[in-house]
C-alpha positions as CSV (number, residue, x, y, z in Angstrom):
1,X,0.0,0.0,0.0
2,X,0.9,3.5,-1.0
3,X,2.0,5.3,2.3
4,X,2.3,8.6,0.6
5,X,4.6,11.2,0.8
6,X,6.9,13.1,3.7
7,X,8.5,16.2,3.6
8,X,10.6,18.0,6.3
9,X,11.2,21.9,6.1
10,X,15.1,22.2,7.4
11,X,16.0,25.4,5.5
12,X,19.7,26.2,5.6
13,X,19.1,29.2,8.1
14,X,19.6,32.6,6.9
15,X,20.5,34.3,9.8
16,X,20.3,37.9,7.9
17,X,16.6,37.2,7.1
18,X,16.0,36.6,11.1
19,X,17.6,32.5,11.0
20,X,15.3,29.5,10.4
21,X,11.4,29.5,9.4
22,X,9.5,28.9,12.3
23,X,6.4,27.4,10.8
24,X,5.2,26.6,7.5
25,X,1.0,27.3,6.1
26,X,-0.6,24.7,3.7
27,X,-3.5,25.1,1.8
28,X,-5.3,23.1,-0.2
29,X,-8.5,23.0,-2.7
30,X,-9.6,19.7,-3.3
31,X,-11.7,19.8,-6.5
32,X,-14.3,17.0,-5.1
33,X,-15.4,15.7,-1.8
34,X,-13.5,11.7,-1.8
35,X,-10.8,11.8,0.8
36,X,-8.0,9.0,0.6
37,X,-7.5,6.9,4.3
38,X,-3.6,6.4,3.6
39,X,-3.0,8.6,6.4
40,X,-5.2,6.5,8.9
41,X,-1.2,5.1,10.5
42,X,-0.8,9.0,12.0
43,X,-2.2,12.3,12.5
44,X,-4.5,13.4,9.4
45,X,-6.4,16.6,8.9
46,X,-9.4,17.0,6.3
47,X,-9.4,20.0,4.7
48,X,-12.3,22.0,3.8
49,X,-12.9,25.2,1.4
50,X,-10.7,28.1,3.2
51,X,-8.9,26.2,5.6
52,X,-4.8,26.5,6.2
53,X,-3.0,24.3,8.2
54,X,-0.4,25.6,10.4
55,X,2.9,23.4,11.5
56,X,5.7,24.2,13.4
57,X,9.6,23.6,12.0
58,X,10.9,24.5,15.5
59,X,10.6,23.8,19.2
60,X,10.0,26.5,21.3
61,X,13.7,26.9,22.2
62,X,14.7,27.5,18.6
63,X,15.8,24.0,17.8
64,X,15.3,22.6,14.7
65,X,12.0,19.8,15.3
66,X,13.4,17.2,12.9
67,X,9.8,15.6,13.4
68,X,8.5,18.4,11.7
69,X,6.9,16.5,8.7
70,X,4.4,17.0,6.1
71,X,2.5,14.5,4.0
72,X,0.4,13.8,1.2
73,X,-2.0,11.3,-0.1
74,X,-2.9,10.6,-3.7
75,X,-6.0,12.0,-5.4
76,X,-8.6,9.5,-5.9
77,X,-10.5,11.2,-8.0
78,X,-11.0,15.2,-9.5
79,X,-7.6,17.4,-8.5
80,X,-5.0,18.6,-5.7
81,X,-3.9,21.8,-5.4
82,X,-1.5,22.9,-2.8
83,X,0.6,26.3,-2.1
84,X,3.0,26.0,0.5
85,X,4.0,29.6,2.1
């Protein structure tokens, strides 16, 4: 089965633009309503029409979170698109 896909956001830190990004925005516009269950082994959120989703890249003492992951599951049907900011 098709776990999906992970992503961590470990920028090289630019410490003239204020160091490392401290969290990360996704959004989402599913073009239909199905919903694939391969995140059903961990945390999962559903999104819905003007939703973001918020995580964090660092713990709150400025260290890098290396747990810091994103994921995706494929599109079952219609289309995915996703801006990352």
């Amino acid at each position: 089965m098709w776990k999906g896909i992970f992503f961590s956001y470990l920028d090289k830190a630019n410490q003239k633009r204020g160091g490392h990004r401290i969290a990360t925005g996704k959004f989402t516009r599913l073009k239909d309503e199905s919903w694939p269950d391969c995140a059903k082994d961990g945390y999962a959120a559903k999104p819905r029409k003007g939703d973001a989703l918020p995580f964090f890249n660092l713990h709150l003492d400025a260290t890098t979170d290396s747990q810091s992951l994103h994921g995706s599951c494929p599109v079952i049907k219609g289309e995915k698109w996703s801006v990352t900011k």
